[in-house]
C-alpha atoms as one frame of an Amber mdcrd trajectory, in Angstrom:
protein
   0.000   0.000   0.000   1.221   3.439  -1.039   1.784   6.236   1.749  -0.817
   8.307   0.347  -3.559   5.444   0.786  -1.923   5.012   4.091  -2.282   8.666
   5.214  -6.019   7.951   3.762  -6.201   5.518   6.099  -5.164   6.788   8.948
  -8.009   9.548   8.754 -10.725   7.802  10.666 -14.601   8.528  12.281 -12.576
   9.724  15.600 -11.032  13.555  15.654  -8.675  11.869  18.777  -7.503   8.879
  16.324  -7.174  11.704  13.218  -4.555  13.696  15.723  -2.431  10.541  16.694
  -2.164   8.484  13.315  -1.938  11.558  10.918   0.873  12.774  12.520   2.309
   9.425  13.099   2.237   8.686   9.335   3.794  12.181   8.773   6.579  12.281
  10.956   7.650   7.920  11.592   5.725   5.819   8.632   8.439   6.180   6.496
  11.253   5.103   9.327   9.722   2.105  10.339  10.731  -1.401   8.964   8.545
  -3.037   6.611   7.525  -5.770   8.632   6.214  -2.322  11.185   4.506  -0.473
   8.373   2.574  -4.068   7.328   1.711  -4.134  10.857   0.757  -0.463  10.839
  -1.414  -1.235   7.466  -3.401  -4.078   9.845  -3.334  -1.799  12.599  -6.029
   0.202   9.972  -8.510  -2.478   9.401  -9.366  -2.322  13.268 -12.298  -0.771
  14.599 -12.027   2.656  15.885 -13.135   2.115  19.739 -10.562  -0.699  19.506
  -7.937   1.545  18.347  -8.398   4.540  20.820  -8.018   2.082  23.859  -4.936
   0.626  22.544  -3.563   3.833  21.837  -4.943   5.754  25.011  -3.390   2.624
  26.714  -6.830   1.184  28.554  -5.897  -2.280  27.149  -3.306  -3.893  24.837
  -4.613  -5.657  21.810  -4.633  -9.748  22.010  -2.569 -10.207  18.748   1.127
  -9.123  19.566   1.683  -7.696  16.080  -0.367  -4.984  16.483   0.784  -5.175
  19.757   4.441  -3.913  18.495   3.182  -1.566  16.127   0.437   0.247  19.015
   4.011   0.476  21.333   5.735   1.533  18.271   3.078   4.196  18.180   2.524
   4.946  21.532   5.960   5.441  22.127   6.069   8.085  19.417   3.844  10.341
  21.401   6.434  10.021  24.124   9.375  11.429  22.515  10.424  15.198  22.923
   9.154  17.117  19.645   6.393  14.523  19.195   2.512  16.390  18.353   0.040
  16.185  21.101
């Protein structure tokens, strides 16, 4: 999948998802591995309510792929610089 259906992607039903993947695509997509951006691609198909927990850190997903790629993620809003 190109970035640009990727960034398309990433633009979901939730303003709070919209401000943590956007940027995330932005500013790491193109860093991580491709085994990370495959995950990252999955990480899309998941329901919205699913994603804000993982990301808002209320409960890990089951699957440890998207697992890695939620940390990955996660610890990208961590980092000094990152976007709110």
């Amino acid at each position: 999948m190109d970035k640009n259906r990727v960034k398309w992607g990433s633009r979901r039903g939730m303003l709070e998802l919209d401000l943590i993947l956007s940027p995330f695509v932005d500013e790491n997509y193109d860093q991580l591995s491709e085994a990370d951006q495959q995950r990252f691609q999955e990480l899309l198909a998941c329901e919205d309510q699913d994603l804000f927990g993982w990301l808002m850190k209320r409960v890990d997903p089951d699957d440890s792929e998207l697992l890695q790629i939620v940390q990955i993620i996660r610890d990208s809003r961590n980092t000094p610089g990152a976007s709110p």
